[in-house]
N, C-alpha and C positions, 0 to 999 in steps of 0.2 A: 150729218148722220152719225158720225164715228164720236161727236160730241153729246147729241142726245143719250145713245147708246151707253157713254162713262155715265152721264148723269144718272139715269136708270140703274143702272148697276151700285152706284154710288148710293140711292135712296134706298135701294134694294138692302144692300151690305150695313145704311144706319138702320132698317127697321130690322135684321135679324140682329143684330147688336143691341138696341132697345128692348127687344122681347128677349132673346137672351139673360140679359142684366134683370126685368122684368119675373120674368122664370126661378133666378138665382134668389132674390130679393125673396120671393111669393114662400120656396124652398127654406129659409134661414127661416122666415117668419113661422112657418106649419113647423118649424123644428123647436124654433122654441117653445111656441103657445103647448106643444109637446109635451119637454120639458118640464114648464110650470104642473100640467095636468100630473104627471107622473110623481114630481113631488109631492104635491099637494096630497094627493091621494095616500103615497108613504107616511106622509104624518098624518094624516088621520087615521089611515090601517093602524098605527103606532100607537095614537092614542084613546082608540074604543076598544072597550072588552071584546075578547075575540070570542068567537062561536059558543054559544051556548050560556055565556058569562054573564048571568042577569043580574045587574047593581041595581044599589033600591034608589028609592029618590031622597031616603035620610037616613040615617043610621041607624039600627035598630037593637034593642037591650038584648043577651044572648042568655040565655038561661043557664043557670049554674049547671056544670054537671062535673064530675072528679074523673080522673084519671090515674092511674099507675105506672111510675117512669119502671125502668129494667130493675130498678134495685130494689124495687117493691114499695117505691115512696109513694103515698098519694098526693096529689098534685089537684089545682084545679086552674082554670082559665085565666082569672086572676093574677096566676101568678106567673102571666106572661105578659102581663101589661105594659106597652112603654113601648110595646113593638109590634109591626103587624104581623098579624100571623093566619097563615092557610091550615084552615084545621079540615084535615081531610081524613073523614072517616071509614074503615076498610075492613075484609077480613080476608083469608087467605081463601076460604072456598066461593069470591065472588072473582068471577074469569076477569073482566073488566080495571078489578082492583090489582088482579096482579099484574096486568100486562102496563098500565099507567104506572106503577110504584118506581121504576130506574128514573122514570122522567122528573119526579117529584125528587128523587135522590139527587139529579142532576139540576133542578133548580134550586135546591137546597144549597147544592155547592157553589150554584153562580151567584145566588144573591143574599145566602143564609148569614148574621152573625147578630149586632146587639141593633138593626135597626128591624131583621125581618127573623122569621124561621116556619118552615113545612113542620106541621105538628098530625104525624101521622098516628090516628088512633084506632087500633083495631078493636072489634067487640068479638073476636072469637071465643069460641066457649069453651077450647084447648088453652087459655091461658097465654101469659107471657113466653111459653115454650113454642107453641106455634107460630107466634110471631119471628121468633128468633129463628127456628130453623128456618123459616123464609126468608126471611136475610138474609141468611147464613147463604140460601141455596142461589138466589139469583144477583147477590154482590152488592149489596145495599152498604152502604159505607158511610153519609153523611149523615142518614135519619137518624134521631133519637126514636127508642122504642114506646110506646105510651097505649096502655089498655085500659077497655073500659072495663073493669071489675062486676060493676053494678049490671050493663046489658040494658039501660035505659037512655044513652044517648042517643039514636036513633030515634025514641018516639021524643025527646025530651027536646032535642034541637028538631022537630017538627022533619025530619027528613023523609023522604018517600022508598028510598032506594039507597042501595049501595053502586059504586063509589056515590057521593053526597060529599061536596066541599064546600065550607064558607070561608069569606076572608072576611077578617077582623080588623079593626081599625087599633090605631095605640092605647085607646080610653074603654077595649075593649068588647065595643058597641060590632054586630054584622053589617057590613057597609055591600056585600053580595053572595051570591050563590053559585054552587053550579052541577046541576044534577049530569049523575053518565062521567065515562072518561074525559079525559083532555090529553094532549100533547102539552103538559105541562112545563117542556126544556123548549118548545119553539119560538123563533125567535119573538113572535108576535105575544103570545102570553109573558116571556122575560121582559120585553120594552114595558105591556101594560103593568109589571105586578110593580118593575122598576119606577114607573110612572107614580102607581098609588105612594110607594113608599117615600117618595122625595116630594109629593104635594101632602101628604100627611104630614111631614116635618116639618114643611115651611107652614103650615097651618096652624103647629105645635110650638112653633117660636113666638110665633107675632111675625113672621116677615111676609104672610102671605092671609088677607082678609077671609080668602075662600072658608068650605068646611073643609073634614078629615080628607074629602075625594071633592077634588075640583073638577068643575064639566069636561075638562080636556081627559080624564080618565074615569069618567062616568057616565057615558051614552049606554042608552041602553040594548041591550039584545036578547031576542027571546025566542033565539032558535031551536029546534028541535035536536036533539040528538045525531050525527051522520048517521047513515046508514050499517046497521050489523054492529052499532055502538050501543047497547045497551042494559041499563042499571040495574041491578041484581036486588032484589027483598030477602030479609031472611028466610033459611028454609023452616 
């Protein structure tokens, strides 16, 4: 009896041992298969344009239009070639433009120099002075100043609204858009803009067969604006 009894017990003690180990085993495996998921999803968050950011399916010619840097030079698009560039179009009385411009300031600073740069262009109709006092007043630091004199960029780059941002590829060509604000310093638009600018390059060398924007930072998206986020027309 007192024999049956150990053995019982004994069978008892290896099946909670089994299922134990069982259990631990099932636990590591949902953790990792976990894991994988959560990566995985990270670099694709990483590498599709974030909300709103609708890239075309090939590059598209941009229409000529002039500009005016602070020193009264005129300038035109061209003569930013060799680099990408977010030309974000603005004016001091659209609410939208001004609350987005630190973000643009601050993506300026994280990724701005000879491979990229935010080329903010206002079309106010106060001139280069209105722009500057608004710098002046909310701490703008890294933007170059750049106005549109003429007051025809807006129908000329086909835009619908203010703020209206496109990014341009190094050969000059609109490679996407993005109508309404953006949180232009988060981390998700800094990874994708850093993403376009280092597959443009490698595309720009020969080291990389893709186009200017390879698929890995060209999905597309063709979300609506968030809520209370909306793009301003001239008045």
């Amino acid at each position: 009896m007192i024999a049956e009894t150990m053995q019982t017990t004994w069978k008892m003690t290896d099946f909670e041992f089994i299922s134990r180990r069982s259990l631990a085993d099932r636990l590591a495996a949902w953790i990792a298969a976990a894991m994988v998921v959560l990566t995985t999803s990270q670099f694709v968050a990483g590498q599709e344009p974030p909300k709103n950011f609708v890239m075309h399916d090939a590059p598209k010619p941009v229409a000529a239009i002039k500009l005016d840097d602070a020193q009264g030079q005129s300038q035109n698009l061209a003569d930013f070639k060799g680099k990408v560039v977010l030309l974000n179009i603005w004016a001091t009385w659209c609410g939208p433009c001004r609350k987005e411009m630190p973000a643009l300031d601050r993506l300026q600073a994280a990724l701005g120099g000879p491979d990229f740069e935010v080329v903010a262009l206002s079309i106010d109709r106060g001139g280069m002075d209105a722009a500057r006092k608004f710098f002046a007043d909310i701490g703008i630091r890294n933007l170059a100043m750049y106005l549109d004199s003429s007051g025809q960029a807006l129908r000329t780059l086909s835009a619908l609204g203010l703020p209206t941002t496109l990014l341009i590829d190094r050969d000059g060509r609109e490679i996407g858009r993005l109508i309404g604000p953006a949180e232009w310093d988060s981390p998700e638009m800094v990874e994708f803009v850093r993403c376009v600018v280092a597959r443009s390059d490698a595309a720009r060398s020969g080291k990389d067969p893709a186009p200017a924007v390879a698929p890995l930072c060209a999905g597309r998206s063709v979300d609506l604006p968030a809520s209370g986020a909306r793009s301003n027309s001239q008045p």
